[in-house]
N, C-alpha and C positions, 0 to 999 in steps of 0.2 A: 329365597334370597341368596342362599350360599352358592344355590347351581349359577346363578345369575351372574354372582360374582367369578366363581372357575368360568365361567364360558367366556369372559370379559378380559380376562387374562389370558387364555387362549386364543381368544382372536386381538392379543395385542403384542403378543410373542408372534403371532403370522405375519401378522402387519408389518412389526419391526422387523421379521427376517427376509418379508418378500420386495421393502423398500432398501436394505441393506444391498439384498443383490443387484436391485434394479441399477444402486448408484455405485456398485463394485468400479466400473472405469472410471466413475469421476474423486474415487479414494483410492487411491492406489498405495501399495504399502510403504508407506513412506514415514519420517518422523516430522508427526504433526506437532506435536506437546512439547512443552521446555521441558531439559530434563530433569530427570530426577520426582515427575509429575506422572498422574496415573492417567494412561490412553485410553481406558475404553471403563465402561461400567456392563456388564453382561455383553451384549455383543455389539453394542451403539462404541462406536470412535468418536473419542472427545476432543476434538484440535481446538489448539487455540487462536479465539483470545480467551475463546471458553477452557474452563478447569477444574476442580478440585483441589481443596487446600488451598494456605496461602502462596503466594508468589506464583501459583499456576493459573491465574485467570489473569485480565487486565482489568487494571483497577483504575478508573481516570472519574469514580466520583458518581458514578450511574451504575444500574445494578443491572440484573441479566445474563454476565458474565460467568458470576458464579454458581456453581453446579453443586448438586448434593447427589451422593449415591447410597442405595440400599441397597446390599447384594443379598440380604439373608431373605425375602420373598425369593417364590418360585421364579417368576419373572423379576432381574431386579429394576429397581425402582431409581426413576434419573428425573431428578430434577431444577427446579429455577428458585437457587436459594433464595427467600425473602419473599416469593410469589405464588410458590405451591401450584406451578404449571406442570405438568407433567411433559418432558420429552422422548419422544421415542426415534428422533434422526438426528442429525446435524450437515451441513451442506456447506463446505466452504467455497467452491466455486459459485454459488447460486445466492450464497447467502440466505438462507433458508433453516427454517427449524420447524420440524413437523413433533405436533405436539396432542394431546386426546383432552374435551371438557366436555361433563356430564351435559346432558339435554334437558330443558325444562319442559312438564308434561305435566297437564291437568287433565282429570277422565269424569266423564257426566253418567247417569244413569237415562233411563229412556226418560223421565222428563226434564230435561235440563240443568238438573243440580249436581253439581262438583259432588262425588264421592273419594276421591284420592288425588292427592300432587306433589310433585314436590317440589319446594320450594326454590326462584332463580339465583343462583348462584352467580354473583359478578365474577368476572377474571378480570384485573386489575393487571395493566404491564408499564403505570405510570411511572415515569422517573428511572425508568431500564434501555438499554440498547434493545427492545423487540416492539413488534406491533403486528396488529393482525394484519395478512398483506392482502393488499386491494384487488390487485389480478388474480389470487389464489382460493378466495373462500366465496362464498355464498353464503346470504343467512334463509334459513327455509322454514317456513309454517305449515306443516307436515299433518292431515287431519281435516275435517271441514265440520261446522263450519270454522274458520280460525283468522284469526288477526294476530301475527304475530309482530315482536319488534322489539329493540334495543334501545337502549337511551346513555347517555353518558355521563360521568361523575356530577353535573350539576343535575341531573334528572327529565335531561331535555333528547327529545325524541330523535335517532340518527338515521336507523332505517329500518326498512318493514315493510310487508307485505299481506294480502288474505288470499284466502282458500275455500272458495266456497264448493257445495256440494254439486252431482252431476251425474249422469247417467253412467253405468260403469263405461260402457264403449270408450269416454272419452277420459277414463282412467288409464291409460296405457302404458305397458311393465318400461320404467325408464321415463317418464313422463312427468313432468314441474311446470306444467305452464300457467297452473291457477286452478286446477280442480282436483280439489284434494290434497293438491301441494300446487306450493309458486314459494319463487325465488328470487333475490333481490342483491342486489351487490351493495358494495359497502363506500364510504368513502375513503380517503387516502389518511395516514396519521392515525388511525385507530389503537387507542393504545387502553382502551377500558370498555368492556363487554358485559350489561346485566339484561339478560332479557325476562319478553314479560308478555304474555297471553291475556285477551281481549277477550272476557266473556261474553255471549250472546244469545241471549233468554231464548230459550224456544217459542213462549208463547207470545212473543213478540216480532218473529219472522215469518215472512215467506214462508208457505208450505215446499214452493218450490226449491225456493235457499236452505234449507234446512232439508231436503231429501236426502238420502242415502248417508246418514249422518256417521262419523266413525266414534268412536265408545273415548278413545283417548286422541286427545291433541297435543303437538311438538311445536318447540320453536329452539333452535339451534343454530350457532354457526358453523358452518361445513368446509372441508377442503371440497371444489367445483369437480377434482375429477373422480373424487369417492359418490357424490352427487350421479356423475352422470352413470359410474361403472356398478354399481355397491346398488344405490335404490334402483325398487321394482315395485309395481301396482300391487304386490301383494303383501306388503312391509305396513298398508296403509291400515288394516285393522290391527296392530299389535299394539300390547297393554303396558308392556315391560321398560324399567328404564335402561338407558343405555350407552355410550358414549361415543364420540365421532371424532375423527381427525381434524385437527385446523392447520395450515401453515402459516409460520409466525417471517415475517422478514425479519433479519438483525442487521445494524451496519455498529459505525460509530457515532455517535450522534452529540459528543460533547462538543464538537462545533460543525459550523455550517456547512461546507463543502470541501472539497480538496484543495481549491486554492488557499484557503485559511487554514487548514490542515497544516499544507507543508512550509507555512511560516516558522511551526514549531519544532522542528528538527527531534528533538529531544520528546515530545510526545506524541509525535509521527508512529502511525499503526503501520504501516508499512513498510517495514523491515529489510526484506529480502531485494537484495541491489537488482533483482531481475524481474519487477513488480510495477504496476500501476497500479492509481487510484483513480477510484470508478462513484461518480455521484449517486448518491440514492434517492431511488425512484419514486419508493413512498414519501417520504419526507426530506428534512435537512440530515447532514450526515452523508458520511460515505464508505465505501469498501474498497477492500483492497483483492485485488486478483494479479494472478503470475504472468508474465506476457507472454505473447504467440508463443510456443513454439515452447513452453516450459509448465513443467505442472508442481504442485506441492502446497507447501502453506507457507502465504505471502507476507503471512504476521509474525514471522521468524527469522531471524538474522541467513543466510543463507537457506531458507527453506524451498525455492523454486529452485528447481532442478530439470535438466535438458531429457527432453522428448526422444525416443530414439523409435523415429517414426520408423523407421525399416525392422523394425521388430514388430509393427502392428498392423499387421497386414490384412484386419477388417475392417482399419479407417483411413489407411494411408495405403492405397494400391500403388504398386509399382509392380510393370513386367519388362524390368529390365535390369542394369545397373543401380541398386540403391545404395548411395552415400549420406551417413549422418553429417549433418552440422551443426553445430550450435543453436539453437532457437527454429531450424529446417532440416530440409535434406534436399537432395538430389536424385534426380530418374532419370538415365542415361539409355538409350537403347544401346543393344553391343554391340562391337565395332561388325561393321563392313554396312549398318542397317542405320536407319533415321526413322523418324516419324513422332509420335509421341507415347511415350514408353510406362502413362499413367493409365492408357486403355489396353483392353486386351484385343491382341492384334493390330495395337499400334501403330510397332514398328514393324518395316516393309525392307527386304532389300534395297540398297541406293539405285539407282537408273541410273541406265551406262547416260554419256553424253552426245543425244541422238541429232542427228542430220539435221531437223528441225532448228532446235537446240544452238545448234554450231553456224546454221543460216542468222538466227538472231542475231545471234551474240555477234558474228562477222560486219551487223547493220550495226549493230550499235556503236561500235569500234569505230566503223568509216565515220558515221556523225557525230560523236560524239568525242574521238582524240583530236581533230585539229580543236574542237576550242577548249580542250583543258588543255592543250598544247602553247594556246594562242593565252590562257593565263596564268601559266607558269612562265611562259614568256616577260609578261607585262608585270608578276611578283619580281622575277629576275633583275629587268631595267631596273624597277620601285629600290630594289635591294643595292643595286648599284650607286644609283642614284642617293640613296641616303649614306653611302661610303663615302661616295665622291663628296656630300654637304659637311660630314664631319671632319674628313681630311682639309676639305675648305677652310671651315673656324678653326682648326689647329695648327694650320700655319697663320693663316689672320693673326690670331692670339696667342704669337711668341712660342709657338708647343718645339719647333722645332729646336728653335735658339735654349728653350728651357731641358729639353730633352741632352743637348751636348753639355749645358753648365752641369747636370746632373750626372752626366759620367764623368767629366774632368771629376768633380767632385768625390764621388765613391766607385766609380768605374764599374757603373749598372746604369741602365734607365728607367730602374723602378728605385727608389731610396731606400738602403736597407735602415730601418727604423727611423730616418729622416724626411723627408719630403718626398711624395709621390704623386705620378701621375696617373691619377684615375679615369677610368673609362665613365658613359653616361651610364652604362647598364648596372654598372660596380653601383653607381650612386642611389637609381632607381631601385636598386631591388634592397640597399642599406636604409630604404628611407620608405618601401614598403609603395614606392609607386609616388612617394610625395604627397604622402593621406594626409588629410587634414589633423589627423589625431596625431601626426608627429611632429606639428609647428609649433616651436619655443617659444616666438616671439615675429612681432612683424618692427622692422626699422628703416630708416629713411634710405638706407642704399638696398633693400632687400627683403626677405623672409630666409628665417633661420630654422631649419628643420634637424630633429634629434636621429640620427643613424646608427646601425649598427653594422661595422662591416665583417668580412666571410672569418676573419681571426678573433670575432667577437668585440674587437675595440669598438667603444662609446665614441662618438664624435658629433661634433654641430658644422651642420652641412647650409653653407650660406648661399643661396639662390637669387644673385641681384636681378635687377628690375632694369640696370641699364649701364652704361660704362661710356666712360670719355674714351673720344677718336683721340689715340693715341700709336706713338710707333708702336709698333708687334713685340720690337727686341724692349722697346724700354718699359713694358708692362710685363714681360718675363723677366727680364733683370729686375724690378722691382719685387715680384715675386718671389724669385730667389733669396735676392737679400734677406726678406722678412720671414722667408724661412727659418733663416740660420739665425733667429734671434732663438735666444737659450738664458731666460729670466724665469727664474720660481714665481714671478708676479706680472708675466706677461702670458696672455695664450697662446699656447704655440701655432702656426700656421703649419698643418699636417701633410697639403697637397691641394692640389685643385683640377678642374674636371676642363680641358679646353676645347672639345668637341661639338660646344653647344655657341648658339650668337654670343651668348656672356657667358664669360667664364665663371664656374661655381666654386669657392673655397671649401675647405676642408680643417677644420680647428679641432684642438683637445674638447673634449665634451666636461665641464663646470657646473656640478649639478646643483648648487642650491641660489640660483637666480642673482637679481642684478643686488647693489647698493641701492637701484636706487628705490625696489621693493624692501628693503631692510628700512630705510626711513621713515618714508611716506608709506607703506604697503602694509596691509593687516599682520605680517609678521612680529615686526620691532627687532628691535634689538635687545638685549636680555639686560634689563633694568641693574642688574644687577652690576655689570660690568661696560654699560655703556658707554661710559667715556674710555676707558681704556682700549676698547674695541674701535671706538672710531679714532680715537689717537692711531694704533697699530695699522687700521688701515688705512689713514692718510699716508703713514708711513710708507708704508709696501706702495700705495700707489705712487706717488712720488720718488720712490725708487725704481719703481719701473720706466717711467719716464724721463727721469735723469739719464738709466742705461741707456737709452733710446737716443736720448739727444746726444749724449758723450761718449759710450764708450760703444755702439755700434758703429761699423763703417761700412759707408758710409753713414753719417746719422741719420734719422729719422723722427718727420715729424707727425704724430697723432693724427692733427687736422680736427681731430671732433669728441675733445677731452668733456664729457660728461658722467654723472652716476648711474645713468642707463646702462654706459659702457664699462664699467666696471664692477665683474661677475667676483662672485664668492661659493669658495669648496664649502665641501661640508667643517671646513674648521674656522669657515670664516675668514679663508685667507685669501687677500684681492688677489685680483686679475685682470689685467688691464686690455678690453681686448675690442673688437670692430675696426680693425685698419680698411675699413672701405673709403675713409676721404684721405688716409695714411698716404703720404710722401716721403721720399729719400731727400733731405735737403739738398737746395739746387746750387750747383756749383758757378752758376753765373748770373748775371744780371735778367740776359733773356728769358731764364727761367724763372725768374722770380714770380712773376704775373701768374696768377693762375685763376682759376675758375672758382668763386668764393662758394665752400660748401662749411658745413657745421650743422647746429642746434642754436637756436635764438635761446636767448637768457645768457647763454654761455659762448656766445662770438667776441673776439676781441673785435673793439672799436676800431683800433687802429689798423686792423686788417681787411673791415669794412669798407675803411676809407680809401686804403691802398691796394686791397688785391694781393697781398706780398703775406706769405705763409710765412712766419718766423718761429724758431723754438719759443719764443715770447710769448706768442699766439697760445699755445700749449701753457704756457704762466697764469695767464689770464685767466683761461677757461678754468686750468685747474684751482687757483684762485675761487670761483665759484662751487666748487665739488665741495673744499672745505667750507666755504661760509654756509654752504646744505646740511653739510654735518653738524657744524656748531648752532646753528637755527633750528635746525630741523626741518623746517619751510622750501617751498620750490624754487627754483631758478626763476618760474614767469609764474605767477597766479591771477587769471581771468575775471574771476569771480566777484574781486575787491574793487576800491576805488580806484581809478587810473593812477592816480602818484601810488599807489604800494602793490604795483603789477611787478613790478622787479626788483626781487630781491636784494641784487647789488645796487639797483639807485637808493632803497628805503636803508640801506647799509649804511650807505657811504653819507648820505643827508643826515643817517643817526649818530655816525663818528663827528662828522663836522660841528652839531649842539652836546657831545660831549653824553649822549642815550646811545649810544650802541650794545650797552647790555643788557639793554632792555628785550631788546630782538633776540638775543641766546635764549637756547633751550635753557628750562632751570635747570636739569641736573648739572648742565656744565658750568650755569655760576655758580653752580652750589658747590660743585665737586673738584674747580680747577682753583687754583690761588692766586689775588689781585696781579702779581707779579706775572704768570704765565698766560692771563686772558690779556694782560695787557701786548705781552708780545707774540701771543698769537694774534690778536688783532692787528698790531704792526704788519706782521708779516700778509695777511692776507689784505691790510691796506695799499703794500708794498705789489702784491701780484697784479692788483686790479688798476693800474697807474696807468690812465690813458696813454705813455709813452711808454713805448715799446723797452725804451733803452735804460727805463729807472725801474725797472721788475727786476727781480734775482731771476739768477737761473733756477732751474728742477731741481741741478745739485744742491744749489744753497736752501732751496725749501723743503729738501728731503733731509738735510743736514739739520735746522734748527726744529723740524716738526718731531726730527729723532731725540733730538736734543729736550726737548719739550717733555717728549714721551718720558723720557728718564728720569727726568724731573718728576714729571707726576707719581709715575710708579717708585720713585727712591722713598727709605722710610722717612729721609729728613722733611719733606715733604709734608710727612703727616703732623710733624711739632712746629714748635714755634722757631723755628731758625732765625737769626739775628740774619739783617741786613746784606752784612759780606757773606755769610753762608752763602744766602740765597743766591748774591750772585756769581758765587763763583759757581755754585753748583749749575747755574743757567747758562754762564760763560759768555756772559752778554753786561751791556752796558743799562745803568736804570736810564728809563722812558721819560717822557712825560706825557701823560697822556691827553695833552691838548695837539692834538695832530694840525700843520700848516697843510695847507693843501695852494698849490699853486695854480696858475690856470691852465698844464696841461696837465695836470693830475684826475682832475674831476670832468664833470659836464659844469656847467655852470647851471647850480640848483637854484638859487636866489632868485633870478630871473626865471626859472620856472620853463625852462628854453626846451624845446623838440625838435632833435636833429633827425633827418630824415637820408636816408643813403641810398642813389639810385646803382644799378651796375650796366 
């Protein structure tokens, strides 16, 4: 038994040294291990995920990984803590583990009765990163006659095969086909091994089945190519027990595949930034290997490392110029020679340029340059032709007349930090081609796309849909003007594009959306400070508008005063901005008429009726913006009964019974004082006045909304101020709050009347 054992160590120290060499290229000396971890146990390399000790294996909850070493045996001793497998390789490109388990062997005397066995030993790899792998092993019933076979942890039969007896002839050295030996594959997932021999009575067989009987029978699982290399016809009468190779697959197998793998960043086996993951074959789980062109170990933070194929020159031939590169190389044949410089005698000297050669090429020239002649010709007109069209729309559209007010102005035709004139290509390539991923917003004059031009500035690039026939000079001169508007609470108008049929604008870019997403729109506004914030911004926007009507020259009127159009920074602070129905107030009668544009909910009536833009018109509308604020409610809503579609009718019927508070958001009856709702409702009763001529101006509504504001925010505010306090602090006269309304003030509600207005 002792010789048994040295000879079993002896051929397991060969084995480990001549599979060692085999796989020398595919382990190159490199650092497998985390540091500070031990590499090898006698002359097996231990890479990880596999290790020794703690912190040197990977530990995600399944076992396998770690390893136990014995060095004080002759041969030392490496194995699968927790499992008692013996290994004698490891393979990280293959993912592979070659490992040895005893064979189970019962032996008969000449009449059929068991004289010695011993007993089958399961190998258990449940609940581990291994399993025995499906393309690698063979189970074999070695002996005849024999039924051998495996079953798994519930006792249920997996595979197996027999062996019955035969004449020797068709015993043949290297021979498994079923006499004497046969062999049988396994199926995938194998992850527990007991095998078990099938006695079979002499005196109950075939004389024929039972001929040339062997003394002892095997049943084992195999590595297939020690199978085919290793057995011989004459291995079939031996007594002795003995041990065999198996190869174990290992991946990682606590979840399913690589796509579920790389959810988890943080318990991602694959380490090495120059790595893929590779699904496993046998089962779920997967591996990890280096990519082309790199070798090492991929379960290590930089562990793959670049190939320096021109150093290895009995996998990577080259007979010429070899250049490493990163993950490749290069084969170059040397100069004055071509061919291909990966074969030997490749490359060839060049060949002159013969007669032959110089005939072709002569034919192909005559047919073939008049017509690349004939379409660079026809690119050429094309190319002309689309100069001549832009030159066309930019005198069309004022570019000339805008291009002189532009140098009087700063004595350049580009604006140095003021208004400029951009080309279409400037726009095209700030706005990425006009992708759909960079549209802000769609609006009745246009779409608004977000650009970034070549100095990095942010801006909102306005792309209309269509434009009133109008003179050239007096839509550049409008241009201009609104240029040189310069309000902290207006958007700037940056430049515009006039090369194209419409001309495109150019504005500051306002990044955190409209007012009128702040209201109605899943943001809000910050409960906290909500009134005070829509106080400040009724502010700011009526002070924008104020400058606009008064102190610009000439003035200007909006035309389409709504909360769509009025953008907020990230501080919250308005911006009054979309002049696409914007006017220069008109300085005569003839002008007054114009072409009715706006937002329904927020048109003034009386501009309905007449046609005629007035800063009033801007009253009205804006008029609307604050009663959205103080409501919180839309300009129009579809959805209700036809009497409470608009806002300002359900308003203005609710002032008139003496319920208009009822319509406020609560926090602002909660949070404002009878005295200040009373004259804010004034004032927005005052805006919304069917006549033109009984509205305040902007100034006056940016004046008492200011006035208001200070009020709210003053401490007196917060106690109980006596009467005169309050109003001197308000600067206003007391109210009453039973509102006359006359018959151009209102629609006439009682009657229940629907005016209709054709143009």
């Amino acid at each position: 038994m002792a010789t048994t054992l040295v000879v079993q160590l002896v051929l397991l120290l060969l084995l480990s040294v001549t599979q060692a060499s085999a796989q020398e290229e595919q382990q190159p000396p490199r650092q497998v291990v985390r540091p500070g971890c031990q590499d090898k146990c006698g002359n097996i390399t231990i890479p990880y995920p596999f290790g020794i000790g703690a912190g040197c294996y990977r530990d995600d909850g399944r076992g396998g990984f770690q390893l136990e070493c014995d060095d004080s045996l002759p041969v030392p001793w490496l194995a699968v803590t927790g499992y008692g497998v013996q290994i004698t390789n490891l393979s990280i490109g293959t993912g592979e583990a070659w490992a040895y388990i005893n064979v189970t062997r019962h032996c008969y005397n000449s009449s059929g009765s068991i004289i010695s066995r011993n007993g089958a030993t399961p190998v258990p790899l449940i609940n581990s990163h291994l399993l025995f792998s499906q393309a690698r092993n063979r189970l074999v019933a070695l002996g005849c006659p024999n039924l051998g076979y495996f079953v798994d942890t519930a006792g249920y039969y997996v595979s197996g095969c027999m062996s019955v007896c035969g004449p020797s002839k068709f015993t043949l050295p290297g021979s498994c086909t079923g006499v004497a030996c046969c062999q049988s594959g396994i199926p995938a997932a194998v992850d527990y091994f007991e095998p078990y021999l099938l006695d079979i009575p002499k005196e109950q067989t075939d004389p024929i089945f039972y001929s040339n009987s062997t003394t002892c029978r095997y049943v084992f699982l195999v590595e297939a190519e020690w199978l085919n290399t290793k057995y011989t016809g004459g291995s079939l009468n031996r007594t002795d027990d003995f041990a065999v190779p198996v190869v174990l697959d290992w991946a990682v197998w606590n979840v399913r595949n690589c796509k579920a793998a790389k959810r988890n960043a943080t318990d991602y086996a694959c380490r090495s930034m120059l790595s893929h993951c590779v699904n496993s074959k046998n089962s779920t789980g997967y591996r990890c290997n280096c990519s082309k062109g790199y070798e090492g170990n991929p379960y290590l933070d930089d562990g793959c490392k670049d190939i320096n194929e021109c150093e290895r020159k009995g996998k990577h031939t080259c007979h010429g110029a070899c250049t490493n590169t990163p993950g490749s190389y290069t084969c170059q044949c040397p100069p004055g020679t071509s061919g291909d410089a990966t074969r030997k005698d490749g490359c060839r000297p060049k060949d002159s340029f013969t007669l032959a050669l110089k005939v072709v090429t002569g034919v192909s020239l005559g047919v073939f340059l008049p017509f690349f002649m004939s379409f660079w010709l026809y690119l050429g007109l094309q190319k002309r032709k689309l100069i001549r069209t832009k030159q066309k729309f930019f005198e069309v559209n004022g570019g000339l007349f805008l291009q002189q007010q532009i140098r009087n102005y700063n004595g350049t035709s580009k604006g140095t930090g003021g208004f400029e004139i951009f080309s279409k290509e400037e726009l095209e390539k700030a706005t990425n081609e006009f992708a759909a991923d960079q549209v802000l917003g769609h609006g009745g004059h246009g779409i608004v796309y977000k650009g970034v031009l070549e100095d990095k500035t942010v801006v909102a690039i306005k792309k209309s849909k269509m434009m009133e026939e109008a003179p050239t000079t007096e839509f550049a001169r409008e241009m201009f003007i609104l240029s040189q508007i310069n309000h902290r609470n207006v958007v700037k108008l940056l430049g515009c594009c006039l090369e194209v049929e419409v001309p495109m604008l150019v504005y500051e870019f306002v990044s955190n959306g409209t007012l009128y997403h702040y209201i109605h729109g899943s943001k809000g506004l910050d409960s906290d400070a909500a009134l005070d914030t829509c106080l400040r911004i009724a502010v700011e926007s009526a002070e924008a508008l104020a400058y606009m009507h008064s102190s610009a020259s000439p003035p200007i009127l909006h035309g389409d005063v709504k909360t769509a159009n009025i953008l907020l920074d990230h501080k919250l602070t308005a911006k009054v901005s979309d002049f696409g129905a914007s006017k220069l107030a008109p300085t005569d009668e003839a002008k007054m008429a114009t072409l009715v544009q706006g937002t329904c909910g927020y048109l003034d009536p009386e501009y309905l009726m007449t046609c005629r833009l007035t800063d009033k018109s801007d009253v009205y509308s804006f008029g609307v913006v604050l009663l959205e604020l103080l409501t919180r409610k839309k300009a129009l809503y579809f959805d209700g009964p036809e009497e409470d579609r608009s806002l300002v009718l359900c308003f203005m019927m609710a002032v008139k019974v003496g319920q208009h508070q009822d319509l406020l958001d609560s926090q602002v009856r909660d949070e404002m004082r009878i005295e200040a709702l009373e004259e804010i409702t004034h004032l927005v009763v005052r805006c919304l006045n069917m006549s033109g001529e009984e509205r305040p101006t902007m100034k006056e509504v940016a004046e008492t909304l200011e006035m208001l504001r200070r009020y709210h925010s003053h401490p007196w505010a917060q106690a109980d101020a006596n009467p005169e306090e309050e109003q001197s602090l308000l600067a206003m006269e007391p109210r009453n709050a039973n509102y006359k309304f006359t018959q151009d003030c209102v629609l006439d509600f009682e009657a229940s009347s629907t005016y209709s207005y054709s143009l």
